[in-house]
C-alpha positions as protocol buffer text, in pm:
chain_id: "A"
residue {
  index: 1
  type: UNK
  ca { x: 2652 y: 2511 z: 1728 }
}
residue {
  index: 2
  type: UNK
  ca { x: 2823 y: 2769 z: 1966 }
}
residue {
  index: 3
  type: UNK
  ca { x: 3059 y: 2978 z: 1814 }
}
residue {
  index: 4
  type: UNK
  ca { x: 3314 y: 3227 z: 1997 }
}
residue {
  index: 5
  type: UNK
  ca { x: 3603 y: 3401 z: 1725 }
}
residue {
  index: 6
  type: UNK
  ca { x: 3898 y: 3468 z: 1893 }
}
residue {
  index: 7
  type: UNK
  ca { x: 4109 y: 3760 z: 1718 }
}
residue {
  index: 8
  type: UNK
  ca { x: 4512 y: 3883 z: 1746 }
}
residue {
  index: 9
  type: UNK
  ca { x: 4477 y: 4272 z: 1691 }
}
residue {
  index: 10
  type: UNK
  ca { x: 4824 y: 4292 z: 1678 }
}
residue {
  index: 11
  type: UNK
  ca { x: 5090 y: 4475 z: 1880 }
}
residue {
  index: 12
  type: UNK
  ca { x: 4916 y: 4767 z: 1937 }
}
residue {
  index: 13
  type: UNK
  ca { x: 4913 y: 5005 z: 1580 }
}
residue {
  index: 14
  type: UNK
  ca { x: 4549 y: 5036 z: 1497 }
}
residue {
  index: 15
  type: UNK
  ca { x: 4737 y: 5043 z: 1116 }
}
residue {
  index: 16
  type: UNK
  ca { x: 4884 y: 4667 z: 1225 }
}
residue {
  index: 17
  type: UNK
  ca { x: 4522 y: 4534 z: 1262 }
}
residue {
  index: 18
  type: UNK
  ca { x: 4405 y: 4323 z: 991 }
}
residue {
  index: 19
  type: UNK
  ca { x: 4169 y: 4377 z: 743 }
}
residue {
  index: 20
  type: UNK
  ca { x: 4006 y: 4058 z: 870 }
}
residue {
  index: 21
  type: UNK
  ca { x: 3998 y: 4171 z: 1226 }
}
residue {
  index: 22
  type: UNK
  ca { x: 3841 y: 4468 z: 1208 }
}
residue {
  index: 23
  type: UNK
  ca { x: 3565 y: 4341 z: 976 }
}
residue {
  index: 24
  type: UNK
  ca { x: 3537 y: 4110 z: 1247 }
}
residue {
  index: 25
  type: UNK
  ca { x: 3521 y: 4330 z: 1518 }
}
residue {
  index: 26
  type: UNK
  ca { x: 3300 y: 4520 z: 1354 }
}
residue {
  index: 27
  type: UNK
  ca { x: 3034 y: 4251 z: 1261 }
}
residue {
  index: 28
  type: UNK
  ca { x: 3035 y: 4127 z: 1619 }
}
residue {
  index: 29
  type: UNK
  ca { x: 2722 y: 4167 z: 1870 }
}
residue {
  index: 30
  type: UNK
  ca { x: 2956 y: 4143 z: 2154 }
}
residue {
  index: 31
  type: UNK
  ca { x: 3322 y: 4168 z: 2183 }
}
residue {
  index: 32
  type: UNK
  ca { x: 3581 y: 4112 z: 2468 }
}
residue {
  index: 33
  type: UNK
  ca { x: 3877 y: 4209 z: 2599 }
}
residue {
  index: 34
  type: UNK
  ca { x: 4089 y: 4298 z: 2844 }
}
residue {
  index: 35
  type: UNK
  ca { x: 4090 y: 4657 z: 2865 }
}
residue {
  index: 36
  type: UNK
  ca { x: 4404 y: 4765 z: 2763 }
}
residue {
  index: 37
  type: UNK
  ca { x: 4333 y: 4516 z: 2393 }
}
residue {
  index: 38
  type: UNK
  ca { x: 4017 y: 4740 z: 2360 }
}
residue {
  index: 39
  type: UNK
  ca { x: 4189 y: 5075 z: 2346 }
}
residue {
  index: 40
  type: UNK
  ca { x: 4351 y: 5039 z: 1976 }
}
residue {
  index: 41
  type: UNK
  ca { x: 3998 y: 4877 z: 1860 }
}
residue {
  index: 42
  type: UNK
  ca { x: 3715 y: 5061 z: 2011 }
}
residue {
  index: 43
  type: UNK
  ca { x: 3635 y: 5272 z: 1698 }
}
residue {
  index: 44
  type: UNK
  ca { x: 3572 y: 4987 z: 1504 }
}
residue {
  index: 45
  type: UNK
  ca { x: 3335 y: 4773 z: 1791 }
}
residue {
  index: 46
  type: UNK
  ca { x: 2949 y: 4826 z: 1671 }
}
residue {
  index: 47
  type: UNK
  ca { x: 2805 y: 4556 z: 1935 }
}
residue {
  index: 48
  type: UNK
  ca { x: 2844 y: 4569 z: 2290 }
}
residue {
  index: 49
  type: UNK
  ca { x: 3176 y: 4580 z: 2483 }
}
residue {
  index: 50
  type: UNK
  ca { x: 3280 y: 4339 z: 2743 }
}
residue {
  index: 51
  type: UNK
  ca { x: 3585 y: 4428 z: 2862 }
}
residue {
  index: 52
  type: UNK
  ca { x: 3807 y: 4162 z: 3083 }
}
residue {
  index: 53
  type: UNK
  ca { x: 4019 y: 4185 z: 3409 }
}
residue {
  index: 54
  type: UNK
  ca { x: 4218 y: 3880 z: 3544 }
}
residue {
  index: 55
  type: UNK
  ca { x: 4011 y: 3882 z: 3846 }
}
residue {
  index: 56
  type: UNK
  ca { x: 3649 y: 3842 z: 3631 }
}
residue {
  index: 57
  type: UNK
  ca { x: 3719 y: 3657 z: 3316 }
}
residue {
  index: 58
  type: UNK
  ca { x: 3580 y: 3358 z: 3405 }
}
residue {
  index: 59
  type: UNK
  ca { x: 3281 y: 3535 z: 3464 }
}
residue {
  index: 60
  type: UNK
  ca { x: 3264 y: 3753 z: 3168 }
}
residue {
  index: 61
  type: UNK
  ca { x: 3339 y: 3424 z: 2923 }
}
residue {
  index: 62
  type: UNK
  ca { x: 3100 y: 3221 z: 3055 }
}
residue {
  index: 63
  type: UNK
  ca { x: 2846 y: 3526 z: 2973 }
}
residue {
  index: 64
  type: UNK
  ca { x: 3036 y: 3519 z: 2622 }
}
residue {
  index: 65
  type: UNK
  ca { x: 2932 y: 3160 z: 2569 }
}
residue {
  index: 66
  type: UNK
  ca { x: 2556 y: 3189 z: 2701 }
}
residue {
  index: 67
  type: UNK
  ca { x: 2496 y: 3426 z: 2403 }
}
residue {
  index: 68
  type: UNK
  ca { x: 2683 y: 3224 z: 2185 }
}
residue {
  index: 69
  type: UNK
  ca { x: 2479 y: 2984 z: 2238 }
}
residue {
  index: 70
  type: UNK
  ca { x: 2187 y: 3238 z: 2113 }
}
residue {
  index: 71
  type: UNK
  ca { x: 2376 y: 3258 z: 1809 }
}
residue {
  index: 72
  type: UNK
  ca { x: 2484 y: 3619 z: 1906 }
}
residue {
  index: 73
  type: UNK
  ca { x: 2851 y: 3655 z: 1692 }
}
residue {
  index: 74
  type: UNK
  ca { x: 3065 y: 3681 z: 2000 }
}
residue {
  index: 75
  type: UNK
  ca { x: 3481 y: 3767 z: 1957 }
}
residue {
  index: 76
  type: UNK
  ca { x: 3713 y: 3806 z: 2219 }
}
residue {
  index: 77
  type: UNK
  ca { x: 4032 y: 3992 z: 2131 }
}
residue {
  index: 78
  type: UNK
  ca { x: 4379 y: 3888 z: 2258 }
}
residue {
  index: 79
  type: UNK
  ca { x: 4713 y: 4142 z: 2159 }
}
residue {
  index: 80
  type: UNK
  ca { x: 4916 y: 4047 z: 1891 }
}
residue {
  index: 81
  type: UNK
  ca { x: 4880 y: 3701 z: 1704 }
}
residue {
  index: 82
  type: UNK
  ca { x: 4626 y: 3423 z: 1873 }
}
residue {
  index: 83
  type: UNK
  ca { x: 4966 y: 3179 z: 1825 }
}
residue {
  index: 84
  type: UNK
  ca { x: 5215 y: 3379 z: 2089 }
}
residue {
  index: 85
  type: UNK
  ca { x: 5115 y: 3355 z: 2430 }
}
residue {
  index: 86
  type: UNK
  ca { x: 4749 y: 3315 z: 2405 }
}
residue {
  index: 87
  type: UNK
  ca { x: 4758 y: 2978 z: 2453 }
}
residue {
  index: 88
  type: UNK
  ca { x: 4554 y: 2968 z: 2830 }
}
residue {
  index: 89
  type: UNK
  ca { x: 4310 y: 3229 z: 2732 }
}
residue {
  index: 90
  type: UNK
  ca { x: 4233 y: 3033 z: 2398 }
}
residue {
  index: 91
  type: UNK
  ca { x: 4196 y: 2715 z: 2598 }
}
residue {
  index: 92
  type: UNK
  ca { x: 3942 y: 2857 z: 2836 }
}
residue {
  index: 93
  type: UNK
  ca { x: 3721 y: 2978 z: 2572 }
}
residue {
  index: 94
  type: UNK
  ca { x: 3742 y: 2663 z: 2392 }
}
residue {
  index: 95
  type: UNK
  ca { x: 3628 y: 2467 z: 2689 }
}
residue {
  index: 96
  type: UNK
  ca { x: 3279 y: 2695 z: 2696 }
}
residue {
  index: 97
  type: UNK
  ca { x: 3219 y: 2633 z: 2331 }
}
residue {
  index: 98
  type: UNK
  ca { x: 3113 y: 2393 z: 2051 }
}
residue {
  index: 99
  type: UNK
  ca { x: 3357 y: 2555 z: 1802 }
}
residue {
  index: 100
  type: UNK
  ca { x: 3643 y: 2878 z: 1845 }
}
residue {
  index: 101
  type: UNK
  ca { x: 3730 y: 3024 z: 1486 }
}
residue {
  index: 102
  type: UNK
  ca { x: 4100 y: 3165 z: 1521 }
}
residue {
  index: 103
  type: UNK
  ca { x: 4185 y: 3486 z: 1307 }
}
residue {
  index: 104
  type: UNK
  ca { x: 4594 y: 3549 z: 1306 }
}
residue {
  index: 105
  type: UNK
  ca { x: 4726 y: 3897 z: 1374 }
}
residue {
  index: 106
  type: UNK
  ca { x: 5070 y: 4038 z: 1339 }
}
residue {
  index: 107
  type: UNK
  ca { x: 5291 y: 3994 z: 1640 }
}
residue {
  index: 108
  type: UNK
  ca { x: 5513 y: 4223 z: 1834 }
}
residue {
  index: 109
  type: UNK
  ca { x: 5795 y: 3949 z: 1824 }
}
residue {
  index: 110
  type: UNK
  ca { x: 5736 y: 3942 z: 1394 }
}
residue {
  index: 111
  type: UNK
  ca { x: 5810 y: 4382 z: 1497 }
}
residue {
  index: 112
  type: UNK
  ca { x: 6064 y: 4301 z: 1713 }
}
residue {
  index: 113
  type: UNK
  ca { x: 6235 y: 4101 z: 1423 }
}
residue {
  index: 114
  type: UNK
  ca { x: 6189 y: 4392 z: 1193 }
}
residue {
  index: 115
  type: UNK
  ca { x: 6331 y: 4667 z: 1400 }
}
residue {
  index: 116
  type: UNK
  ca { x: 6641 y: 4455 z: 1498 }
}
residue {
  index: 117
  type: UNK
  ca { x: 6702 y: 4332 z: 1154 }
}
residue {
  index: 118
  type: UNK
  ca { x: 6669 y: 3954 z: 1228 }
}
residue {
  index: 119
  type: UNK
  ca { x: 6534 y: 3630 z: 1035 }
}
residue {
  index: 120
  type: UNK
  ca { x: 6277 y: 3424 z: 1226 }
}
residue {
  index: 121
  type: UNK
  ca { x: 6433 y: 3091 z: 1085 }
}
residue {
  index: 122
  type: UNK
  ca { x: 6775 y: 3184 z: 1287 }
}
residue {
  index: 123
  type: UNK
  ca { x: 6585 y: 3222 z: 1579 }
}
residue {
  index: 124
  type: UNK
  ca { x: 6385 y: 3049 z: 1892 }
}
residue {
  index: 125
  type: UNK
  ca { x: 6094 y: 3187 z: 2016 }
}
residue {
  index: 126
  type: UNK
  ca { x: 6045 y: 3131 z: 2385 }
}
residue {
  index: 127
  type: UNK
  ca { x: 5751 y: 3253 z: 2598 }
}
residue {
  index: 128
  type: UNK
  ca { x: 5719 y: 3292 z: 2986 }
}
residue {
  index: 129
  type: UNK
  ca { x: 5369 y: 3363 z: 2980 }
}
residue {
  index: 130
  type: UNK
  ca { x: 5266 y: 3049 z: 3058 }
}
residue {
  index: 131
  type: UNK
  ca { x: 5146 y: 3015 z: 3470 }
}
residue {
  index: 132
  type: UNK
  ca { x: 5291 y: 2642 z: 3462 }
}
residue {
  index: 133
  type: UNK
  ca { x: 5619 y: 2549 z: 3286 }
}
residue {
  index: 134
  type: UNK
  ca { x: 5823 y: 2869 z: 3283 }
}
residue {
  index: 135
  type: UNK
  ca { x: 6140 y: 2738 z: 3426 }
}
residue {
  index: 136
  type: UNK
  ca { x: 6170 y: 2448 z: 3205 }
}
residue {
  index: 137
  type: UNK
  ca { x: 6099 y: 2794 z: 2902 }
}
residue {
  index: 138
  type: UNK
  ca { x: 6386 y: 2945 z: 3034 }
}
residue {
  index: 139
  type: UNK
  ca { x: 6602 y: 2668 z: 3037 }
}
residue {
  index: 140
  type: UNK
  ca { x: 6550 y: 2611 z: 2707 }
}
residue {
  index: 141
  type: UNK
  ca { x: 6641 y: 2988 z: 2645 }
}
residue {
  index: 142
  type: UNK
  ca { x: 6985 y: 2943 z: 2847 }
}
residue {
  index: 143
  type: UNK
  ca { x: 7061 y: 2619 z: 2658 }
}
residue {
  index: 144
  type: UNK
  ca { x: 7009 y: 2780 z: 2330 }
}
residue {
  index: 145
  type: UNK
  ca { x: 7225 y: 3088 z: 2460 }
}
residue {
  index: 146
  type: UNK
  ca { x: 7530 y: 2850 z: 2553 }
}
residue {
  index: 147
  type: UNK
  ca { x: 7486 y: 2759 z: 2162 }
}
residue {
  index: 148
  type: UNK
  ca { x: 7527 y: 3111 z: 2062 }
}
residue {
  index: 149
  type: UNK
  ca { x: 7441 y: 2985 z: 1696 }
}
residue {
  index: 150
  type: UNK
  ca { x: 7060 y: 3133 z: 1668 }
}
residue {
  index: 151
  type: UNK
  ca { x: 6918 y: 3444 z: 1803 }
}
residue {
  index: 152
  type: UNK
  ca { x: 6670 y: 3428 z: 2100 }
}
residue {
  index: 153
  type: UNK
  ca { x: 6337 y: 3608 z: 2114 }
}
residue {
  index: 154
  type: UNK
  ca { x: 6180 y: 3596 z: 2448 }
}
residue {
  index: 155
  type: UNK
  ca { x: 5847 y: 3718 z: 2552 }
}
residue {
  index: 156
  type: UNK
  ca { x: 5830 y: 3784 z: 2962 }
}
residue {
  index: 157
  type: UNK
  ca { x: 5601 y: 3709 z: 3184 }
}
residue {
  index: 158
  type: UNK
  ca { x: 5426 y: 4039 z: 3346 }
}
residue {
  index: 159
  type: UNK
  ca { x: 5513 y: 4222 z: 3626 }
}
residue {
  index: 160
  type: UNK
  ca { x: 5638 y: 3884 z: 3806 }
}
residue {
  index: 161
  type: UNK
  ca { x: 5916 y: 3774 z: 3584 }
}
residue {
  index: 162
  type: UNK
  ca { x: 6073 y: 4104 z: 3377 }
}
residue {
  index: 163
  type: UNK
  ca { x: 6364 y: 4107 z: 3208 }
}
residue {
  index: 164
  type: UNK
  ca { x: 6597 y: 4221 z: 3520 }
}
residue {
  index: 165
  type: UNK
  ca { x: 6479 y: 3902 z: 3661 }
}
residue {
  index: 166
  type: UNK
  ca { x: 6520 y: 3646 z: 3386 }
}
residue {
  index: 167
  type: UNK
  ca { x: 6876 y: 3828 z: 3324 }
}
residue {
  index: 168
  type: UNK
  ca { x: 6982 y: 3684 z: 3674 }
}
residue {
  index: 169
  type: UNK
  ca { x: 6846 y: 3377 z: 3622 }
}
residue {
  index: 170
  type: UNK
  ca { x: 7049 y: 3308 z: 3306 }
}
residue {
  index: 171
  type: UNK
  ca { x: 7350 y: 3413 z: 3489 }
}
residue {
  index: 172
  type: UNK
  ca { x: 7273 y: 3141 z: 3754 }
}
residue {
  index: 173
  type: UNK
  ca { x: 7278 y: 2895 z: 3439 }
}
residue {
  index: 174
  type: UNK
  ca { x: 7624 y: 2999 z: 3348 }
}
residue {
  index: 175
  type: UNK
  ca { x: 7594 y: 3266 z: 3067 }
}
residue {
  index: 176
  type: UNK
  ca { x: 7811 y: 3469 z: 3041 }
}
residue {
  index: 177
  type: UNK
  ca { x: 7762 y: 3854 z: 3202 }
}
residue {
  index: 178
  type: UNK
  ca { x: 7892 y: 4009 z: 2886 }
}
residue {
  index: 179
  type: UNK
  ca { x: 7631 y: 3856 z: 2664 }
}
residue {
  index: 180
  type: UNK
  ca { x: 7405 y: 4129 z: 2406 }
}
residue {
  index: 181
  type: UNK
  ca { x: 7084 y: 4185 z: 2570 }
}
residue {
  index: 182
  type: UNK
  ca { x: 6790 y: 4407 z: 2403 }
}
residue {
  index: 183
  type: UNK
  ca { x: 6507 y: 4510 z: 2563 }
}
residue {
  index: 184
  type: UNK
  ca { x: 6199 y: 4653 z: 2315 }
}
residue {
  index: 185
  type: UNK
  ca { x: 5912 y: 4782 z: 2464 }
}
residue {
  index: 186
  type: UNK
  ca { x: 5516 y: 4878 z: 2371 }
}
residue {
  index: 187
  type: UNK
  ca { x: 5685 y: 4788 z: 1958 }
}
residue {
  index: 188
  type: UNK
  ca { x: 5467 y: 4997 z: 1746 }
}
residue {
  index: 189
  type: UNK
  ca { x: 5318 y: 5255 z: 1938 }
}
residue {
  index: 190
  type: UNK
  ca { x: 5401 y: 5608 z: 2038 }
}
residue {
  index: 191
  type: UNK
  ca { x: 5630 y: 5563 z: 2341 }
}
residue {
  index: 192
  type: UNK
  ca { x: 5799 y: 5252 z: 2164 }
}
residue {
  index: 193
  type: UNK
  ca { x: 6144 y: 5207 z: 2264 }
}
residue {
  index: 194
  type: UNK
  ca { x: 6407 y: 4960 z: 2282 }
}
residue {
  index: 195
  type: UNK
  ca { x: 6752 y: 4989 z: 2524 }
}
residue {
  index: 196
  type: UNK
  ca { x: 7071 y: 4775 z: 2449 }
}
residue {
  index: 197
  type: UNK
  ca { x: 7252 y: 4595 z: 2747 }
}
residue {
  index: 198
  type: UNK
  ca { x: 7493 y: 4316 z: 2832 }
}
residue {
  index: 199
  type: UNK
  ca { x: 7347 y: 4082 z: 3052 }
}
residue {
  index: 200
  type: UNK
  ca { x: 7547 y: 4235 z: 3367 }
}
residue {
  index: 201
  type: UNK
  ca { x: 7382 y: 4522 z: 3377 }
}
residue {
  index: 202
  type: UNK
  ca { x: 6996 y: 4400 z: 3267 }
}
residue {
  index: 203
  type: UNK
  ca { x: 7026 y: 4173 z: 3569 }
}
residue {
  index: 204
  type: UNK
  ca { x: 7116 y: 4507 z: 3812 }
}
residue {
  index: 205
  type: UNK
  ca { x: 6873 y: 4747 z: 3633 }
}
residue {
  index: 206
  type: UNK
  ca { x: 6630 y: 4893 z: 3854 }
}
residue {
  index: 207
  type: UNK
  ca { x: 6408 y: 5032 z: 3528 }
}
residue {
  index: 208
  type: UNK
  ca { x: 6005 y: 5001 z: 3535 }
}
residue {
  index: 209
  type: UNK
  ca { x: 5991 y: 4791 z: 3227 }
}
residue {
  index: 210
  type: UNK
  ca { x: 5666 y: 4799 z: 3024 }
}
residue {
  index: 211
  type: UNK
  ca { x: 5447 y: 4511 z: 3088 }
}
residue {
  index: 212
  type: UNK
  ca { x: 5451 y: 4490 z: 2724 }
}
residue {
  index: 213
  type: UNK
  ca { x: 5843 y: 4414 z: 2653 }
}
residue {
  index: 214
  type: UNK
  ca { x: 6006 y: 4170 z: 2433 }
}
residue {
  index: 215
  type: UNK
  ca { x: 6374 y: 4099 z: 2547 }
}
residue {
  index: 216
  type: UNK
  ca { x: 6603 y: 4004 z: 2229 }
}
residue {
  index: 217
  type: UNK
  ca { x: 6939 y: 3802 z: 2250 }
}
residue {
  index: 218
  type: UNK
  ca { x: 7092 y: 3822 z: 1875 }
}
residue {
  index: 219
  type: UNK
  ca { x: 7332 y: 3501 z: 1811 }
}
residue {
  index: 220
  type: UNK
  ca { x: 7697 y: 3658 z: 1765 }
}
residue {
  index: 221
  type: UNK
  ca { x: 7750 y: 3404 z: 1449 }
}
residue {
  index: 222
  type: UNK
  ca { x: 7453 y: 3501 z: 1268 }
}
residue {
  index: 223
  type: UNK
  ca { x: 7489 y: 3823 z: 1031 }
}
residue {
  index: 224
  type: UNK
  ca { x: 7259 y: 4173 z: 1086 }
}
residue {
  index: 225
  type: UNK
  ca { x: 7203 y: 4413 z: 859 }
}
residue {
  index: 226
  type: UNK
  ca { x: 7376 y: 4749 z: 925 }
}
């Protein structure tokens, strides 16, 4: 039976990977990964490195699941936790193989969450990463906004839909321009940093976001920490 292990290495702290993941990683013949995933790993890969671009991955997972299939221990690595926004690249591995172990990692919204001092149970999660369905994502989002009873966590989508963007699109549903915007980028390494807005001035900002941004809406009825 075929076996391809697909790992969340977290949001980018080699001290955030898992025990589990790097003895993984380790134990691997071949791992993949887009390149940027491979940078926080690379001292713990022993096998062979395959790293991924948008424009090859079909290629390189189809490779993945010919050695597979040789019982070579083949992982591909995805950032964060294999439950947030992995979703298509999971699926495509899954449709080359007779079985895909997942192995959790900690996730750069579970960071986010931290650093802002919110609960995950008073909150939505909503994810644009998705090439189909986004709209009907963000609708949700704006619906959830009009509440204002439960924070909103919301993953972009890169480089085509960033947070000045989806800032004027919730405007065009009828939020509010005054509304507590957050922006946290690259959560847990060096350069981290996170920038408070309304939703005004998100919508007119002309900053080069990180592709690797989270943008937070805390719920003005739920209670932070000070």
């Amino acid at each position: 039976m075929s076996t391809i292990t697909v790992v969340g290495i977290g949001p980018g702290d080699p001290d955030l990977l898992t025990l589990k993941a790097r003895e993984t990683i380790q134990a691997a013949d071949v791992v993949a990964a887009f390149e940027s995933v491979l940078a926080p790993i690379r001292e713990w890969v022993r096998g062979e490195v395959r790293p991924m671009r948008y424009a090859d991955q079909e290629k390189v997972l189809d490779e993945l699941a010919l050695l597979a299939g040789q019982s070579k221990r083949c992982v591909v690595c995805v950032w964060g936790d294999v439950s947030f926004s992995a979703r298509e690249l999971v699926d495509r591995v899954r449709s080359r193989v007779d079985h895909v172990e997942l192995i959790p990692g900690i996730s750069s919204v579970q960071v986010a969450c931290a650093r802002m001092g919110l609960a995950m149970e008073q909150s939505v999660f909503v994810t644009l990463h998705a090439r189909d369905g986004y709209q009907d994502a963000l609708q949700e989002a704006g619906e959830v906004l009009l509440k204002g009873k439960r924070n909103v966590i919301l993953l972009p989508r890169p480089w085509d839909l960033m947070p000045a963007a989806i800032a004027e699109t919730l405007i065009q549903q009828g939020l509010e321009a005054h509304i507590e915007v957050h922006v946290l980028e690259r959560l847990s390494l060096p350069d981290e940093r996170m920038t408070r807005f309304d939703l005004a001035s998100l919508a007119a900002s002309d900053l080069d976001f990180s592709d690797l941004s989270i943008v937070v809406f805390p719920a003005s009825s739920v209670e932070r920490p000070t």
